[in-house]
PDB file with SEQRES, HELIX, SHEET and CRYST1 records, atoms N, CA, C and O in Angstrom:
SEQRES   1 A   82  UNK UNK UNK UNK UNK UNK UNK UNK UNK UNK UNK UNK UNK          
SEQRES   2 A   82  UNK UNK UNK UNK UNK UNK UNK UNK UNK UNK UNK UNK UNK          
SEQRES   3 A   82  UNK UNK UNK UNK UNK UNK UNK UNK UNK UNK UNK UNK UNK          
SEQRES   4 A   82  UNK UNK UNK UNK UNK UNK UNK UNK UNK UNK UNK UNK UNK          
SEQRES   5 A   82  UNK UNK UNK UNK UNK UNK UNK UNK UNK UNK UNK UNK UNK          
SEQRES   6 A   82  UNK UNK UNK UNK UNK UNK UNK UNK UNK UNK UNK UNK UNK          
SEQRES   7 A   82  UNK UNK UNK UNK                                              
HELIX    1 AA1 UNK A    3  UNK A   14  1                                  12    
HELIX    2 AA2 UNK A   20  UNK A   36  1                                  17    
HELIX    3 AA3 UNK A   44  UNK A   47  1                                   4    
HELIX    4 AA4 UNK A   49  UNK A   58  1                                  10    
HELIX    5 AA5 UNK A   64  UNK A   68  1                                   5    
HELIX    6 AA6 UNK A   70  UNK A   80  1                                  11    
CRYST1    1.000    1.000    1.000  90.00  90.00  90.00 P 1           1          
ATOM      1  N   UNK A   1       0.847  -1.178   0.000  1.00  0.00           N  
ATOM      2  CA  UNK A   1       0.000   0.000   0.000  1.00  0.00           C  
ATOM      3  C   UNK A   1       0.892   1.240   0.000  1.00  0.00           C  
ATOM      4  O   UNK A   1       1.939   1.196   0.646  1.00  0.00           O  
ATOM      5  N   UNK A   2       0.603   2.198  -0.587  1.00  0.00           N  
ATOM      6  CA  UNK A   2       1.462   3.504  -1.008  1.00  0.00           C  
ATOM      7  C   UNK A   2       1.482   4.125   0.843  1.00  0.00           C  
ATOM      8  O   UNK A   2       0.777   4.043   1.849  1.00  0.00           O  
ATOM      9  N   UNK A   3       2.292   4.508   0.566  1.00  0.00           N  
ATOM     10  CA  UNK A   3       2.741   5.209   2.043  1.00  0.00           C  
ATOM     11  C   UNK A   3       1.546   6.000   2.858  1.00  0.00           C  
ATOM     12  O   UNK A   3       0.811   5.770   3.818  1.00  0.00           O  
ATOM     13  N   UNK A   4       1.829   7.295   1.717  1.00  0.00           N  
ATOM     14  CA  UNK A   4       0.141   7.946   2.086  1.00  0.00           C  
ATOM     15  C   UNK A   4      -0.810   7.619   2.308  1.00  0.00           C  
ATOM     16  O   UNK A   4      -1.468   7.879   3.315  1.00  0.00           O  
ATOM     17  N   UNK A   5      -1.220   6.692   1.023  1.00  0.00           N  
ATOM     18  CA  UNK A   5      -2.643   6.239   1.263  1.00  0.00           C  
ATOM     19  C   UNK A   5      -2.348   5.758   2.753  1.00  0.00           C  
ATOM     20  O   UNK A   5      -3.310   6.214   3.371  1.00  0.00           O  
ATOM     21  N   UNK A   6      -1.393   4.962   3.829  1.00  0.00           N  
ATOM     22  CA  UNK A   6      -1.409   4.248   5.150  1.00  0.00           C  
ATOM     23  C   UNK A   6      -1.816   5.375   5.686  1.00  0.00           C  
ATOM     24  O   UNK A   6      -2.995   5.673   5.878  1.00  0.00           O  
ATOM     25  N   UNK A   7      -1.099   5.875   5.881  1.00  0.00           N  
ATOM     26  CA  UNK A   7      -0.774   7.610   6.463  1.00  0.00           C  
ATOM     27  C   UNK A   7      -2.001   8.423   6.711  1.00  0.00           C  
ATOM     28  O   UNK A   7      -2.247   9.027   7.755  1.00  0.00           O  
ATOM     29  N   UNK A   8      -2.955   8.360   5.341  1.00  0.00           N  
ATOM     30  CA  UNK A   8      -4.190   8.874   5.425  1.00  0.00           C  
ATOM     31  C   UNK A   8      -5.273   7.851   6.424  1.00  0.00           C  
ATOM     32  O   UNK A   8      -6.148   8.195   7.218  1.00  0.00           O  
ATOM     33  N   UNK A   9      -5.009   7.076   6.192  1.00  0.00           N  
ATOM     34  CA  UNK A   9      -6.137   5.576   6.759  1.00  0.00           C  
ATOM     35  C   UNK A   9      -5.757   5.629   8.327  1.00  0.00           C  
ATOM     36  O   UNK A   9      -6.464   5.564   9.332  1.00  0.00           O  
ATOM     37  N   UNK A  10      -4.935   5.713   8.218  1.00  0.00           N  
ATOM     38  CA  UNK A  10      -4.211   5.981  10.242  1.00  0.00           C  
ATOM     39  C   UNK A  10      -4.867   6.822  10.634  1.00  0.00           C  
ATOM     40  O   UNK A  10      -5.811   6.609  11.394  1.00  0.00           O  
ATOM     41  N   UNK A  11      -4.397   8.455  10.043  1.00  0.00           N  
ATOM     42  CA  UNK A  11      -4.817   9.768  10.259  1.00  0.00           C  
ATOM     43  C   UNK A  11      -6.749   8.919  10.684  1.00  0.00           C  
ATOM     44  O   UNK A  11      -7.035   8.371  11.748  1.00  0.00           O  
ATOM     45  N   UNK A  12      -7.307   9.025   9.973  1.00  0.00           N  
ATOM     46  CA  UNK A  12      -9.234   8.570  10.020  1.00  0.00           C  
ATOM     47  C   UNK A  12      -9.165   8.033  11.016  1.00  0.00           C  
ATOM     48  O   UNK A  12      -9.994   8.462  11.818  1.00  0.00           O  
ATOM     49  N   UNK A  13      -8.120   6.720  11.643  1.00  0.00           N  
ATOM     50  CA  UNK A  13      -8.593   5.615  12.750  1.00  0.00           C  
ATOM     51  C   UNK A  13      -8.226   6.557  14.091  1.00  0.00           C  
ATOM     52  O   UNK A  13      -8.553   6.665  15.273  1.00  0.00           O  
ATOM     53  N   UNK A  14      -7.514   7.037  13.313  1.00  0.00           N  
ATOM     54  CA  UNK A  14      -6.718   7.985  15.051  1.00  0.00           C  
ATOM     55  C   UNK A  14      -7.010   9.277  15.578  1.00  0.00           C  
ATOM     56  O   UNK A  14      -6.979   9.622  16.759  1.00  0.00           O  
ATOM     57  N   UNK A  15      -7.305   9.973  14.540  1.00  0.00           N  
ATOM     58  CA  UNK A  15      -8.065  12.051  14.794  1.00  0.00           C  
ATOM     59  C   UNK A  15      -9.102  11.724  15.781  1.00  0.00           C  
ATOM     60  O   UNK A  15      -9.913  10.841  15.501  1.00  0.00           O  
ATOM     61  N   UNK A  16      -9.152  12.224  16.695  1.00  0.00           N  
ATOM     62  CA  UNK A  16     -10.636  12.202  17.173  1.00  0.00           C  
ATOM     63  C   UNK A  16     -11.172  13.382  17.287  1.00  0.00           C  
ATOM     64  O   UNK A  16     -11.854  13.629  18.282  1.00  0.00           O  
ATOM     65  N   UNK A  17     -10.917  14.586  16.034  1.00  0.00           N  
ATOM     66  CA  UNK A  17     -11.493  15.948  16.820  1.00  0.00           C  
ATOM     67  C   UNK A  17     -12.453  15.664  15.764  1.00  0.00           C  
ATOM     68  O   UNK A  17     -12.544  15.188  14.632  1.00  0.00           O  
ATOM     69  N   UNK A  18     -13.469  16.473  17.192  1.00  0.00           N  
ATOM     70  CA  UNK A  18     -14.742  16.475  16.113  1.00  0.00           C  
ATOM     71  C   UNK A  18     -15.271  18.289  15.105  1.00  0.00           C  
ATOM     72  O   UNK A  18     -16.338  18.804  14.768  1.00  0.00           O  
ATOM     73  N   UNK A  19     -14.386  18.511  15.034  1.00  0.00           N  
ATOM     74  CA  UNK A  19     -14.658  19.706  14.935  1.00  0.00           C  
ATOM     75  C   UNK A  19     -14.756  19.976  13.293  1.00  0.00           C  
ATOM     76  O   UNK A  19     -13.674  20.421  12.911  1.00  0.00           O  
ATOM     77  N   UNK A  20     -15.601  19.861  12.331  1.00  0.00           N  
ATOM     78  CA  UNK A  20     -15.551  19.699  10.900  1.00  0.00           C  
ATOM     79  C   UNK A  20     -15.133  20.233  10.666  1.00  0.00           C  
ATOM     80  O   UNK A  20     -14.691  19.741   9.628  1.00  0.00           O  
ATOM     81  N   UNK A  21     -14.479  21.728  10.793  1.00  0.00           N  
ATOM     82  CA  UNK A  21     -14.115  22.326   9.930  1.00  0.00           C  
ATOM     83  C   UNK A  21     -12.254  22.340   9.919  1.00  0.00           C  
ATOM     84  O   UNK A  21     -11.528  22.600   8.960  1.00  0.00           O  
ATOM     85  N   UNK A  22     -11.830  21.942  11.419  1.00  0.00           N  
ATOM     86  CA  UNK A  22     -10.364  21.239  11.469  1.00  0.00           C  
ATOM     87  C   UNK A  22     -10.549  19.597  10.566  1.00  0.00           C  
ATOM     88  O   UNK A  22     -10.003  18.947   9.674  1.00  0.00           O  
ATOM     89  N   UNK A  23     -11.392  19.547  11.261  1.00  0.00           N  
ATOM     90  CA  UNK A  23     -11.107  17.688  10.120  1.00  0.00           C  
ATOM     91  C   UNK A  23     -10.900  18.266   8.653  1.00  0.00           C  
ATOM     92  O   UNK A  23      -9.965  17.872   7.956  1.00  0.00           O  
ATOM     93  N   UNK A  24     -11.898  19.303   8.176  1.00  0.00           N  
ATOM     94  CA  UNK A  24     -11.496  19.475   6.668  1.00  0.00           C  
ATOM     95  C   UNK A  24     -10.479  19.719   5.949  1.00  0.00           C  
ATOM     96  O   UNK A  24     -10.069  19.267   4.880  1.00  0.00           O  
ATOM     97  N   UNK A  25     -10.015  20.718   6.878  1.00  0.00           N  
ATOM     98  CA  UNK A  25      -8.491  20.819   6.709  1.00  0.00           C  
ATOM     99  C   UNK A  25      -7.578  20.102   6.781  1.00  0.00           C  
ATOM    100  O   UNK A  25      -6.774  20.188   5.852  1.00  0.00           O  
ATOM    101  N   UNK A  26      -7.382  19.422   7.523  1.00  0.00           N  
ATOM    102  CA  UNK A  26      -6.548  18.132   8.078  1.00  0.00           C  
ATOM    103  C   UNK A  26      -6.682  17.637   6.431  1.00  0.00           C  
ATOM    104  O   UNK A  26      -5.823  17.956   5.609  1.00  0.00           O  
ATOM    105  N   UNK A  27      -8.226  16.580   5.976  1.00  0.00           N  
ATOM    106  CA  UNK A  27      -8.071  15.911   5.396  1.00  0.00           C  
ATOM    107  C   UNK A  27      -7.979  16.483   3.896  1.00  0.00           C  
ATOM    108  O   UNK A  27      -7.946  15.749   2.909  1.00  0.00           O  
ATOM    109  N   UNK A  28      -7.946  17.775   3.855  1.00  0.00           N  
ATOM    110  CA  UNK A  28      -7.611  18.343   2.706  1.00  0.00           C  
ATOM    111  C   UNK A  28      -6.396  18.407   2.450  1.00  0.00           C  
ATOM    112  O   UNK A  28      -6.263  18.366   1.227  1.00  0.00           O  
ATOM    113  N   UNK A  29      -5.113  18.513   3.135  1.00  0.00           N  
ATOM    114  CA  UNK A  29      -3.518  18.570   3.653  1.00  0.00           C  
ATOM    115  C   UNK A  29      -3.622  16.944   3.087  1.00  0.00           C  
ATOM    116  O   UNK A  29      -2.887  16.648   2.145  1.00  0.00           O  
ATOM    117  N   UNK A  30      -4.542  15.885   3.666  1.00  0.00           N  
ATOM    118  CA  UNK A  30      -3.774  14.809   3.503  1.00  0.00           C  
ATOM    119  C   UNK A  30      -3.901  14.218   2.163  1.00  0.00           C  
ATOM    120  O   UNK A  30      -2.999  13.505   1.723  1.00  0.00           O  
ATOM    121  N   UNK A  31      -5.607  14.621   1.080  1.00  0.00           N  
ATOM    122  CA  UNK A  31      -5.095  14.347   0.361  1.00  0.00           C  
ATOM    123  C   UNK A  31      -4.444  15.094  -0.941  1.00  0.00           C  
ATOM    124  O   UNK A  31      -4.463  14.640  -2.085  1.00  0.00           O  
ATOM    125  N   UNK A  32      -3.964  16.120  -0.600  1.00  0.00           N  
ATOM    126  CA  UNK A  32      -3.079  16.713  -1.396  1.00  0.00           C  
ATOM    127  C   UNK A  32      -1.526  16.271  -1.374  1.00  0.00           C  
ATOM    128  O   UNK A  32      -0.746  16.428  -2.314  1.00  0.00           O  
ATOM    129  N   UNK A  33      -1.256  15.750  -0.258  1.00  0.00           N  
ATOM    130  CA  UNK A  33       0.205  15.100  -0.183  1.00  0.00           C  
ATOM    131  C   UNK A  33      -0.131  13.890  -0.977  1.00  0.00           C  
ATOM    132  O   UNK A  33       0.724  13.585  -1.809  1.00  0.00           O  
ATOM    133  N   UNK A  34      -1.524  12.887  -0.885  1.00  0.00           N  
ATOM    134  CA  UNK A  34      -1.628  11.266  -1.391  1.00  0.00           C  
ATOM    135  C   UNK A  34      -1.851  11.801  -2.931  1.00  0.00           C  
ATOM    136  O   UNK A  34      -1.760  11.001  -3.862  1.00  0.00           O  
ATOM    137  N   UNK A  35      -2.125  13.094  -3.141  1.00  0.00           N  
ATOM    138  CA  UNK A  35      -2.344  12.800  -4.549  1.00  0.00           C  
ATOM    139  C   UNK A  35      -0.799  12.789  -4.859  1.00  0.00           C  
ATOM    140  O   UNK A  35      -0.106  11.834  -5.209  1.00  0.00           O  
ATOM    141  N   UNK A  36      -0.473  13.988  -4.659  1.00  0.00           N  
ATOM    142  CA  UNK A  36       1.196  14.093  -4.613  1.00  0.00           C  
ATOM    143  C   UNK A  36       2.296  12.873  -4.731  1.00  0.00           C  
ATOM    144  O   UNK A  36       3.236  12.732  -5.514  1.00  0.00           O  
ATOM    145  N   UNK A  37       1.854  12.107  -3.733  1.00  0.00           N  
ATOM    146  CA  UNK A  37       2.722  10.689  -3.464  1.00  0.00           C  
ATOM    147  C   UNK A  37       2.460   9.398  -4.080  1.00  0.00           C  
ATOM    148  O   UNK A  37       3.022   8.328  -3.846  1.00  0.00           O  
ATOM    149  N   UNK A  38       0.982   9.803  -5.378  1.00  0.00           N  
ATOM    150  CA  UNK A  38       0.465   8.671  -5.844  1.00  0.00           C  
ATOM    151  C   UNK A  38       0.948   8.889  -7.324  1.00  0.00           C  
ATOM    152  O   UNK A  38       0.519   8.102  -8.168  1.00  0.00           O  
ATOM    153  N   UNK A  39       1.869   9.965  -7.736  1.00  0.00           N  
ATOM    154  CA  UNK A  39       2.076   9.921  -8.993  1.00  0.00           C  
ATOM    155  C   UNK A  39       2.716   9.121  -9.650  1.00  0.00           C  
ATOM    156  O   UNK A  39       3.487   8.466  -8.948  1.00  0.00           O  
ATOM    157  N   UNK A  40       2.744   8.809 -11.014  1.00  0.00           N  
ATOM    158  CA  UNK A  40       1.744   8.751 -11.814  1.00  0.00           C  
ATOM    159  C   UNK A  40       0.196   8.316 -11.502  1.00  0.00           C  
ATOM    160  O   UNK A  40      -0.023   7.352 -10.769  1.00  0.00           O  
ATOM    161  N   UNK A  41      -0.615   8.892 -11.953  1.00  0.00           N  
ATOM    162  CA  UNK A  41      -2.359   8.557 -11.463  1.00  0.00           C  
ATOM    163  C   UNK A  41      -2.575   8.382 -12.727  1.00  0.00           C  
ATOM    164  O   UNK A  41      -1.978   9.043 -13.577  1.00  0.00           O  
ATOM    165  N   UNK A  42      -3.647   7.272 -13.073  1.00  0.00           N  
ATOM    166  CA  UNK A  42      -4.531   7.281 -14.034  1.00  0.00           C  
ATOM    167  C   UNK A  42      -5.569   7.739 -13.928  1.00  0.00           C  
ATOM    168  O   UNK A  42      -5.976   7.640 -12.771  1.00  0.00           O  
ATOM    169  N   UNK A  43      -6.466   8.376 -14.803  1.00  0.00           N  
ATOM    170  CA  UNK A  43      -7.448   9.374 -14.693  1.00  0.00           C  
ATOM    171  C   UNK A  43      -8.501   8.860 -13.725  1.00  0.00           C  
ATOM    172  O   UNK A  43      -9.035   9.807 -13.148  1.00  0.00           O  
ATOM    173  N   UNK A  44      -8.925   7.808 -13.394  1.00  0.00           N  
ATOM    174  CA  UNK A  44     -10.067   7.336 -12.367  1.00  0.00           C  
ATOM    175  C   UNK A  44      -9.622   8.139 -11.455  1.00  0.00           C  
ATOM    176  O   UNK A  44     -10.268   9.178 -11.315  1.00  0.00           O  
ATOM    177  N   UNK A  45      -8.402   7.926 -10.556  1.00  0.00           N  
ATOM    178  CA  UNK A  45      -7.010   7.688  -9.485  1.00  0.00           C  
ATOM    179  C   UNK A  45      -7.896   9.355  -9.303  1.00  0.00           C  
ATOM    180  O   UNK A  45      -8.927   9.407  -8.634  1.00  0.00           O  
ATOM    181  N   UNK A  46      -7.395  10.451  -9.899  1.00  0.00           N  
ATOM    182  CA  UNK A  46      -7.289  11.805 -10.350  1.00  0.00           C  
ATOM    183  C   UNK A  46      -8.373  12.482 -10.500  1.00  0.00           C  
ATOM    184  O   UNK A  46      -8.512  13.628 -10.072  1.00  0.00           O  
ATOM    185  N   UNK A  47      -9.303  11.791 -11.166  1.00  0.00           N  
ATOM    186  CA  UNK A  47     -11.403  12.249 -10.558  1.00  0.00           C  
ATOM    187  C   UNK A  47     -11.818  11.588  -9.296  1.00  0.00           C  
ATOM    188  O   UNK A  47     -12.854  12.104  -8.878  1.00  0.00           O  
ATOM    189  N   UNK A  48     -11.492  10.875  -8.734  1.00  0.00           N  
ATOM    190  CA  UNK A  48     -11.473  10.117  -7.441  1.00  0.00           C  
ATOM    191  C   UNK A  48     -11.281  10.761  -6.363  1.00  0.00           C  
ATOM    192  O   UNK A  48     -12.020  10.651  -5.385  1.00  0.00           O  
ATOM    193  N   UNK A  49     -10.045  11.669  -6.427  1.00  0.00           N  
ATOM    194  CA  UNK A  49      -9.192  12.306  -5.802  1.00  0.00           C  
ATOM    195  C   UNK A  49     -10.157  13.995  -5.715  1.00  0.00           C  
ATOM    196  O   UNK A  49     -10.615  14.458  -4.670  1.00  0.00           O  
ATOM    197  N   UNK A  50     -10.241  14.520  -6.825  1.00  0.00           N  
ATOM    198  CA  UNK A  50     -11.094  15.839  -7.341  1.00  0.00           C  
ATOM    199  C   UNK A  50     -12.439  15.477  -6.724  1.00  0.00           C  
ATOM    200  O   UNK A  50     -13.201  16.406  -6.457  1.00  0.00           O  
ATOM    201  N   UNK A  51     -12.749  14.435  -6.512  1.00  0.00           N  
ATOM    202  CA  UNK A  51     -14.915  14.315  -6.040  1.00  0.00           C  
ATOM    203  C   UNK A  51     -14.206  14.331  -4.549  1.00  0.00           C  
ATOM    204  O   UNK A  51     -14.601  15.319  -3.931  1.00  0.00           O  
ATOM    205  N   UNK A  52     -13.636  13.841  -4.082  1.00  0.00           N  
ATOM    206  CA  UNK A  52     -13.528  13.649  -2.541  1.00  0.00           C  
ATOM    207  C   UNK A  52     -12.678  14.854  -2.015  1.00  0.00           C  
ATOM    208  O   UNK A  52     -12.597  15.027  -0.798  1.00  0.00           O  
ATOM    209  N   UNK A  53     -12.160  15.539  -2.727  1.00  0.00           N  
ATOM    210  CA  UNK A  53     -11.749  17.182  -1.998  1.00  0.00           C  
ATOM    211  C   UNK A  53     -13.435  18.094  -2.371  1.00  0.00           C  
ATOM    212  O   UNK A  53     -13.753  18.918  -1.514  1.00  0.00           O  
ATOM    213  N   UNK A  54     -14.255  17.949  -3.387  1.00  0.00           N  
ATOM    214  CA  UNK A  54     -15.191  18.584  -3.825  1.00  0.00           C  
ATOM    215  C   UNK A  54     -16.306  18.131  -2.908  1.00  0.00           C  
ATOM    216  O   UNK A  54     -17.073  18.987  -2.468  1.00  0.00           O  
ATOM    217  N   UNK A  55     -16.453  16.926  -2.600  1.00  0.00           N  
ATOM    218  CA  UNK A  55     -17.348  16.439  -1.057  1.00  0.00           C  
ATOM    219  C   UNK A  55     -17.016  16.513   0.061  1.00  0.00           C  
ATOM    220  O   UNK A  55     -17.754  16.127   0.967  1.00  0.00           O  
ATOM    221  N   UNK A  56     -16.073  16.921   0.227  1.00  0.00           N  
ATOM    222  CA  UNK A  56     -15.319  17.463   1.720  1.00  0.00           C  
ATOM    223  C   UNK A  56     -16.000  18.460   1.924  1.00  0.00           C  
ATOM    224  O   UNK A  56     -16.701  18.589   2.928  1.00  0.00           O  
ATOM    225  N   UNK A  57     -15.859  19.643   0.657  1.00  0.00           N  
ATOM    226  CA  UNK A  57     -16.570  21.054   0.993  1.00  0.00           C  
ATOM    227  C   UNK A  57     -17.758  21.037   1.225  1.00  0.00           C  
ATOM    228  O   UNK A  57     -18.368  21.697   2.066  1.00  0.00           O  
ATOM    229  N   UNK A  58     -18.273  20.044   0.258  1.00  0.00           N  
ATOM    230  CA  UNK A  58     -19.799  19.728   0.080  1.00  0.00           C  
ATOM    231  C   UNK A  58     -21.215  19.183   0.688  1.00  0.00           C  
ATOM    232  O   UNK A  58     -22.419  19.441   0.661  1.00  0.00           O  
ATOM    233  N   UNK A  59     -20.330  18.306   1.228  1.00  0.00           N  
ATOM    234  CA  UNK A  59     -21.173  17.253   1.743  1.00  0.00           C  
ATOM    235  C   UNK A  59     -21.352  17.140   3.043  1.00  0.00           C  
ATOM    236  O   UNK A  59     -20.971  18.163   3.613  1.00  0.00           O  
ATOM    237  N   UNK A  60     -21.891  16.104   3.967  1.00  0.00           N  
ATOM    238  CA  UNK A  60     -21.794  15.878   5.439  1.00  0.00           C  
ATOM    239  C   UNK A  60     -21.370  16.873   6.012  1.00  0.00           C  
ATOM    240  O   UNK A  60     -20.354  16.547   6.626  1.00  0.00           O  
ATOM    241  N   UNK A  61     -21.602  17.931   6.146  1.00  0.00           N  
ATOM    242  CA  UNK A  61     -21.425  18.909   7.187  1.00  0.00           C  
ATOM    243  C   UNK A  61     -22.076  18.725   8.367  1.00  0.00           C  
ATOM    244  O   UNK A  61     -23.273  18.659   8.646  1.00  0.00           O  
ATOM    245  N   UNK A  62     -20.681  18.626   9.266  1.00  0.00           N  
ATOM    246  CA  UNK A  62     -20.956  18.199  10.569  1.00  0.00           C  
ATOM    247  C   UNK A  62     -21.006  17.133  10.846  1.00  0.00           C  
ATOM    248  O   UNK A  62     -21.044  17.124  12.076  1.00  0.00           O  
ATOM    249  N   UNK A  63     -21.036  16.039  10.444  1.00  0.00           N  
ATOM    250  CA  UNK A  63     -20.908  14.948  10.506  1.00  0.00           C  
ATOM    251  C   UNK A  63     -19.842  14.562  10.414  1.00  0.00           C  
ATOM    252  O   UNK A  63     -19.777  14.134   9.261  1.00  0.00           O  
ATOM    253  N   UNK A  64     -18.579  14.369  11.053  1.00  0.00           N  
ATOM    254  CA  UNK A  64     -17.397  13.918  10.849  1.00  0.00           C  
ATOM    255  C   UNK A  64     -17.433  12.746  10.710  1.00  0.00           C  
ATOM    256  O   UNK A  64     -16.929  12.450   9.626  1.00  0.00           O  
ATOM    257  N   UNK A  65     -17.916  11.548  11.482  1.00  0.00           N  
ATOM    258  CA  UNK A  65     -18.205  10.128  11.367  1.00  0.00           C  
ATOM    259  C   UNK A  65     -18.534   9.714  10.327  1.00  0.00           C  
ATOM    260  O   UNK A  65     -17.888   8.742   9.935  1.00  0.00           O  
ATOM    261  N   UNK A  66     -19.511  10.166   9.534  1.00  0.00           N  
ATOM    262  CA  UNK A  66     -20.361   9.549   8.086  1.00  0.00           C  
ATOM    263  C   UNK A  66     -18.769  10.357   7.560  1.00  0.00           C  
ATOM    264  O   UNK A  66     -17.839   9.597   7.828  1.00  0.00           O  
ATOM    265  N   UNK A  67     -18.431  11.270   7.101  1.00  0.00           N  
ATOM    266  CA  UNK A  67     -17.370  11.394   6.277  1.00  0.00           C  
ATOM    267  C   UNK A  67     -15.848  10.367   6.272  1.00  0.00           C  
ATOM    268  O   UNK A  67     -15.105   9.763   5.499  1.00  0.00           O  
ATOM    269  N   UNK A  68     -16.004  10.635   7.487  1.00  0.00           N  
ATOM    270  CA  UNK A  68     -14.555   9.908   7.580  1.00  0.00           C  
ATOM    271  C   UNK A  68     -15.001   8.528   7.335  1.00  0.00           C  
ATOM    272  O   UNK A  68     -14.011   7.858   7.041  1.00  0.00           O  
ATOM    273  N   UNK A  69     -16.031   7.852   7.332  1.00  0.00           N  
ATOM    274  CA  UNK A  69     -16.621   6.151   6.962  1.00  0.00           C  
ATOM    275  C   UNK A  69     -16.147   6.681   5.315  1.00  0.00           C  
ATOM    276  O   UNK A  69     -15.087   6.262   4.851  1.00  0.00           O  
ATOM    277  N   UNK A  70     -16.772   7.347   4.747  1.00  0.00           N  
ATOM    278  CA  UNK A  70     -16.900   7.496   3.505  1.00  0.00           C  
ATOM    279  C   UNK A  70     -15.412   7.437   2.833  1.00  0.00           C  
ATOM    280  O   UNK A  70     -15.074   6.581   2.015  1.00  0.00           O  
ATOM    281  N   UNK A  71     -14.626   8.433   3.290  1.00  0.00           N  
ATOM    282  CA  UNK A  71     -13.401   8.757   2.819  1.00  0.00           C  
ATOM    283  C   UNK A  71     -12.329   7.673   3.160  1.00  0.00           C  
ATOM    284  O   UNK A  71     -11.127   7.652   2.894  1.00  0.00           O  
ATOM    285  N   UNK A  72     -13.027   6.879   3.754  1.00  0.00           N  
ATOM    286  CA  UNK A  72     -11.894   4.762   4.060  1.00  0.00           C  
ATOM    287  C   UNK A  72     -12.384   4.126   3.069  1.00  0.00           C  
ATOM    288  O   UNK A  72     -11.558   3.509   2.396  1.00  0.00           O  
ATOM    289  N   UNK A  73     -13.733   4.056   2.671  1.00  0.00           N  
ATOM    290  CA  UNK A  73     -13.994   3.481   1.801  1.00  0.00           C  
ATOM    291  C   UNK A  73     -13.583   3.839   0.447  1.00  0.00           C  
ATOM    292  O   UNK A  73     -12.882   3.150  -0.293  1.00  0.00           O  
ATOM    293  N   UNK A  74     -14.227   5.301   0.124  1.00  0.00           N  
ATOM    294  CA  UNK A  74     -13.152   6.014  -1.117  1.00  0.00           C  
ATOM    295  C   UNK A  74     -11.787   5.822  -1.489  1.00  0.00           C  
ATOM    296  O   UNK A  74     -11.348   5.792  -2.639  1.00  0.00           O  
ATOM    297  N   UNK A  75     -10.879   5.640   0.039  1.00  0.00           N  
ATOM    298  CA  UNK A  75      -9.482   5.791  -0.619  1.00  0.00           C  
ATOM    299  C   UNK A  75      -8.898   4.351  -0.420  1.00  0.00           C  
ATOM    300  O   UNK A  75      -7.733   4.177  -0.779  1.00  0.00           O  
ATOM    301  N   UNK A  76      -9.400   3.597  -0.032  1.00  0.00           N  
ATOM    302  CA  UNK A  76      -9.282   1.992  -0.567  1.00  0.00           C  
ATOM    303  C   UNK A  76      -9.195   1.439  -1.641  1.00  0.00           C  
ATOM    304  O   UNK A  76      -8.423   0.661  -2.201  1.00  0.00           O  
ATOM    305  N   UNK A  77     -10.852   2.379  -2.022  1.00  0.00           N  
ATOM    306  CA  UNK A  77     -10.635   1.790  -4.043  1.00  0.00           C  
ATOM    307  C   UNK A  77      -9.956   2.659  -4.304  1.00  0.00           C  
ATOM    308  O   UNK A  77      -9.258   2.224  -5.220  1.00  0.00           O  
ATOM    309  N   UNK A  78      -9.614   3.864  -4.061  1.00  0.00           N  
ATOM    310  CA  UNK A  78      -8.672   4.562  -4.957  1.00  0.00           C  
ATOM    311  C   UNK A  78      -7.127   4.056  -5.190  1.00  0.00           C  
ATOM    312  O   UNK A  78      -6.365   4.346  -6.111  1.00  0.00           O  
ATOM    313  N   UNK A  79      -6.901   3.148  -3.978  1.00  0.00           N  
ATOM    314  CA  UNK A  79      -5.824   2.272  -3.950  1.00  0.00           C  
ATOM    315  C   UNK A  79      -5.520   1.403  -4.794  1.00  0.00           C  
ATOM    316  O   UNK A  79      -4.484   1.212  -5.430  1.00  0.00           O  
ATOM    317  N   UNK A  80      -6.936   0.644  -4.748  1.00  0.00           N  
ATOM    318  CA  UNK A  80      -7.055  -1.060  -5.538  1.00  0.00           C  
ATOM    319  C   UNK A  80      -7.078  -0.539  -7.072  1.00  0.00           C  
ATOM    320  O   UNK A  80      -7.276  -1.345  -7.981  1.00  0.00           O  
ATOM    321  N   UNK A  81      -6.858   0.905  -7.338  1.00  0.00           N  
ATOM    322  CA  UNK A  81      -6.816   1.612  -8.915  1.00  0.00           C  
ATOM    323  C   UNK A  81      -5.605   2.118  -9.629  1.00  0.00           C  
ATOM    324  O   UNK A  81      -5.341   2.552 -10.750  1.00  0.00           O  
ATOM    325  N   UNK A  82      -4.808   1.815  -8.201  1.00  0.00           N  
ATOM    326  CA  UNK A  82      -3.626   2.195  -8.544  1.00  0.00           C  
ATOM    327  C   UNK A  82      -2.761   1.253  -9.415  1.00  0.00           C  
ATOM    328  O   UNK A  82      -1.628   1.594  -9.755  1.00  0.00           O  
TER     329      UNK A  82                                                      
END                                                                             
């Protein structure tokens, strides 16, 4: 498994702040380094990456739990695409 992607999956099991708008940040930092650390990406890899910074802003507000479920599952397959 690519470094990051661990790195990011840790970060989810281990943050416990609940505060959405630090989690966003956080997980916006992290995946800008995994996109960073996943290069070369094939285009799935790279719209994968673009919907889940665009549902960060978007989506589950306030809900840190439903996001962070979401964003283990997201960056799993984004893994198994690599």
């Amino acid at each position: 498994m690519n470094s990051y992607v661990q790195e990011f999956l840790d970060f989810l099991d281990k943050e416990d702040d609940r505060d959405y708008g630090d989690f966003k940040r956080e997980v916006d930092l992290h995946l800008l380094r995994m996109s960073e650390g996943m290069r070369p990406m094939n285009r799935e890899q790279y719209l994968r990456i673009r919907k889940l910074r665009e549902e960060l802003l978007w989506m589950y507000h306030d809900d840190v739990d439903e996001m962070r479920s979401h964003l283990r599952d997201e960056v799993t397959r984004l893994e198994l695409g690599h």
